[in-house]
C-alpha positions as CSV (number, residue, x, y, z in Angstrom):
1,X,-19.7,-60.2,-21.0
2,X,-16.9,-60.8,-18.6
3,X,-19.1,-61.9,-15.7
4,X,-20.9,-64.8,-17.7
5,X,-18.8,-65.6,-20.9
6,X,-15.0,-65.3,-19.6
7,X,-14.9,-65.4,-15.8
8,X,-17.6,-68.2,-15.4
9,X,-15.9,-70.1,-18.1
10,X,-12.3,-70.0,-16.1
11,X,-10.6,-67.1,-16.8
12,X,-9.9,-65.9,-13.4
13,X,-6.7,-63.2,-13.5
14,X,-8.1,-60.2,-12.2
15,X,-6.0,-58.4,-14.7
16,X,-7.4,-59.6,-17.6
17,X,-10.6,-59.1,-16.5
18,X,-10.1,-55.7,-15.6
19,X,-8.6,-54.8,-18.8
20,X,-11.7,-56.4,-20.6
21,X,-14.0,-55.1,-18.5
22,X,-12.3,-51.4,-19.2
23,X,-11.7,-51.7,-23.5
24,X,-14.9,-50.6,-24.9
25,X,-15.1,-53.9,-27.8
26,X,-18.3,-52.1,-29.4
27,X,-15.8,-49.5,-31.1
28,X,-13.8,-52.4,-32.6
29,X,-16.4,-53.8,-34.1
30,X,-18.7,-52.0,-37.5
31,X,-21.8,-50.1,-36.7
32,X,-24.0,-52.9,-37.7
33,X,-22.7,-55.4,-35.2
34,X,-22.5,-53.2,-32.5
35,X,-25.6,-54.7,-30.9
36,X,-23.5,-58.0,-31.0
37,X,-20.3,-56.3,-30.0
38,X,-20.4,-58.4,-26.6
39,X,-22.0,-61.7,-27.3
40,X,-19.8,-64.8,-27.0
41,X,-19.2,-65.3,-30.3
42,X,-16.5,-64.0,-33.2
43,X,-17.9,-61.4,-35.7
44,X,-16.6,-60.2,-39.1
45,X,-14.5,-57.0,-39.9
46,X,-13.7,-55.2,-43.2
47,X,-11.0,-57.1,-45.8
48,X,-12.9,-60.4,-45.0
49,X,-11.2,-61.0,-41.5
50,X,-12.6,-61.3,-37.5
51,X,-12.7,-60.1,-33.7
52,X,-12.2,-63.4,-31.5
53,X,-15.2,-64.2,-29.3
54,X,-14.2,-62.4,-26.0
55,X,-13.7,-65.7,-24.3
56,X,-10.7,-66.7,-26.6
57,X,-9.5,-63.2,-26.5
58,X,-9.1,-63.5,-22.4
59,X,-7.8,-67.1,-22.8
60,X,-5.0,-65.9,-25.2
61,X,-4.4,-62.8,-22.5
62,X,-4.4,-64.4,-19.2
63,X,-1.9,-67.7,-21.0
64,X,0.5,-64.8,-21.4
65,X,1.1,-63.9,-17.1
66,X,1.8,-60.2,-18.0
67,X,2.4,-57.9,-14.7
68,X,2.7,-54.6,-16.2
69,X,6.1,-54.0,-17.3
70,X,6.2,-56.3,-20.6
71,X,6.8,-55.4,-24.2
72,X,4.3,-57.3,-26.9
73,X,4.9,-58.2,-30.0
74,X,1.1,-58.9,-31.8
75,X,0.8,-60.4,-35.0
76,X,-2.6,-59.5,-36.8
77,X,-3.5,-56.5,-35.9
78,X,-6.8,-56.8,-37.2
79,X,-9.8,-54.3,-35.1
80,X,-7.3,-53.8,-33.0
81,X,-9.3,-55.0,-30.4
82,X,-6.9,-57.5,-28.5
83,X,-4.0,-54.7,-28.9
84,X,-6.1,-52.5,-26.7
85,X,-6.6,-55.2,-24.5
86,X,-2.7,-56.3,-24.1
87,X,-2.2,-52.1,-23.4
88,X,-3.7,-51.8,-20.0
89,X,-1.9,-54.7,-19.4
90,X,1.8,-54.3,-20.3
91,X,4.0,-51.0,-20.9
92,X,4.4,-51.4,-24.3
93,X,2.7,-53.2,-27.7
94,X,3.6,-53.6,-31.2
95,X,1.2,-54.7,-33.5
96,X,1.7,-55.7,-37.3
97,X,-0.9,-56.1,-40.0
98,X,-0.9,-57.2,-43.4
99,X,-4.1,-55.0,-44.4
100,X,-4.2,-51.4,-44.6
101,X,-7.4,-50.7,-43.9
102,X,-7.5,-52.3,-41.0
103,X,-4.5,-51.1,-39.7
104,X,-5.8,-47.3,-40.9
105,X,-9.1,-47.8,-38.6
106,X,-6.8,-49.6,-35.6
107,X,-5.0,-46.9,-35.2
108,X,-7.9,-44.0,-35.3
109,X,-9.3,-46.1,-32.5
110,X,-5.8,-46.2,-30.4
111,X,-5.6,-42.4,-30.4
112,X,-8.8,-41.9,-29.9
113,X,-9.1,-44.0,-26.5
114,X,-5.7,-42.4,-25.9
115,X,-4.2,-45.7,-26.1
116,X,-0.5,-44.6,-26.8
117,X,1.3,-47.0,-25.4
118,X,0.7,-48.9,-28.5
119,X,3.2,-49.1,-31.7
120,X,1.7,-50.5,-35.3
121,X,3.1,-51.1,-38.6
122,X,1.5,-52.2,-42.0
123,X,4.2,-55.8,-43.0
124,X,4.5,-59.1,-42.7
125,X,3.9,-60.2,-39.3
126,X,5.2,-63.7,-39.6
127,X,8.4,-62.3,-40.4
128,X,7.8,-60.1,-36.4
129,X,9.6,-56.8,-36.0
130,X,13.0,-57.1,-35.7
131,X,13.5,-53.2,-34.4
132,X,12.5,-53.9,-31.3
133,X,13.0,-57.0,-30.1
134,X,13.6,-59.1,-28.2
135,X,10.0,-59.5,-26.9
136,X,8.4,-60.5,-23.3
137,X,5.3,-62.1,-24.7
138,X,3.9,-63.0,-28.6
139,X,0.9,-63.2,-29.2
140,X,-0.3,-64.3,-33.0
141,X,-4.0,-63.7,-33.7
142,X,-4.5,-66.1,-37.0
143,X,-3.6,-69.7,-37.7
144,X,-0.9,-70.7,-39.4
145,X,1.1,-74.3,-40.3
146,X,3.8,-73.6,-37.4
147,X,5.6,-70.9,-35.1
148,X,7.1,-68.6,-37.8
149,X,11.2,-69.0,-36.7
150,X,11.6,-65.1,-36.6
151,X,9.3,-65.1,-33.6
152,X,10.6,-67.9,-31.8
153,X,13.9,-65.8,-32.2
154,X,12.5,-62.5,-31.4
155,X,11.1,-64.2,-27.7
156,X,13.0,-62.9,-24.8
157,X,14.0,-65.2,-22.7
158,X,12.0,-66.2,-20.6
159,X,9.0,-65.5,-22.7
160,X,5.8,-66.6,-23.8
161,X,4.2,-67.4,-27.3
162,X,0.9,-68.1,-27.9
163,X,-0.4,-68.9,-31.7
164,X,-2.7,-71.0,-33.0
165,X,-1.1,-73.8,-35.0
166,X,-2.9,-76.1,-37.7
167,X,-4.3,-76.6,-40.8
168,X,-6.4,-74.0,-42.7
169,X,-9.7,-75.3,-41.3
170,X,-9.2,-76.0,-37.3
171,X,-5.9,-75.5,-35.3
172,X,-4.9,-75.5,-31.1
173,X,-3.7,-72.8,-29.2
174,X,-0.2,-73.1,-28.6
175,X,1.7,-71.9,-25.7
176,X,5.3,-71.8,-25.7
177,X,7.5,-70.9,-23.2
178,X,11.1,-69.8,-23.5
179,X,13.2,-70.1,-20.3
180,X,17.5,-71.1,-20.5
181,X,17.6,-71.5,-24.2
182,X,14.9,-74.3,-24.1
183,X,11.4,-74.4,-25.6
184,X,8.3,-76.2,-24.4
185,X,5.0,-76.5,-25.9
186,X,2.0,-76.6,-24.0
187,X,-1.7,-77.5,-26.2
188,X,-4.5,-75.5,-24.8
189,X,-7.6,-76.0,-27.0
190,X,-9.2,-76.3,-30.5
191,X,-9.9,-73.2,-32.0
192,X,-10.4,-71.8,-35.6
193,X,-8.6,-68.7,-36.4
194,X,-8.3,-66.8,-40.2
195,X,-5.5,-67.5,-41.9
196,X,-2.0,-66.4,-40.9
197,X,-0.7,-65.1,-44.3
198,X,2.7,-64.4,-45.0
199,X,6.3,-65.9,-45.8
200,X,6.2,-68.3,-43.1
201,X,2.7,-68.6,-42.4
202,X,-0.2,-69.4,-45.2
């Protein structure tokens, strides 16, 4: 999976790639896709939502720079997949979901792998987590309209956000980067995420 789908494709940070190569996606996924756990593709979970094809997975990881000492915010927790990816990464993640049962299997997995470094709570995630921010990196894994406000102002600064932004059928990857109070955007590619539902999302 990471040789031919996310480092010949351009994903190059030897981070990311470690931590992909390390997180074991065939537990993220249910036991009748595990034979398509690592194909380059997305692949449906419970409550009608999705894992990311690896590729978009690394894309979203390596746009965020993280050097180990970060604290990420995620927004859709969903398998939990990409939270376990962002924790061999960074010192600390918070995930939020919307769904119960996802975020009731998520967090089996987390202890499980002995993934502790990693914080979830069932709520609306386009609203962030207030608790414990400000954030180093956000990272929202569903497509909504626009950047929710409360996660623009829960960004450290510097920081980076990455979301994609669109309608409800296609969107772009949006990387945002906070440094001295200012905020640039930079489009990164087409993409079609579930829906980011919530007060300031769908």
């Amino acid at each position: 999976m990471v040789q031919e789908q996310i480092l010949a494709r351009g994903v190059v940070d030897p981070r990311t790639l470690a931590a992909m190569s390390e997180v074991p996606r065939h537990l993220f996924v249910d036991d009748a896709m595990r034979a398509r756990a690592y194909g380059d593709y997305p692949l449906p979970i419970a409550s009608g939502q999705t894992i990311s094809a690896p590729y978009i997975v690394a894309v979203m990881t390596e746009a965020l720079q993280l050097r180990g000492d970060e604290r990420v915010l995620e927004i859709g927790t969903g398998s939990g997949y990409q939270a376990a990816v962002l924790s061999r990464l960074c010192s600390q993640v918070y995930t939020v979901e919307r769904l119960n049962t996802l975020l009731a299997t998520a967090r089996k997995l987390f202890d499980k792998l002995k993934y502790f470094n990693i914080v979830a709570k069932l709520d609306d995630g386009t609203l962030g987590w207030t608790e414990h921010a400000p954030y180093d990196a956000i990272i929202v894994t569903a497509g909504g309209p626009e950047i929710p406000e409360p996660l623009l102002a829960q960004l450290a600064d510097p920081g980076r956000l990455i979301m994609p932004v669109g309608d409800q059928n296609v969107q772009e990857l949006q990387l945002v980067r906070k440094e001295d109070d200012k905020i640039r955007i930079e489009r990164l590619s087409s993409v079609r995420f579930v829906d980011l539902v919530g007060e300031h999302g769908w």
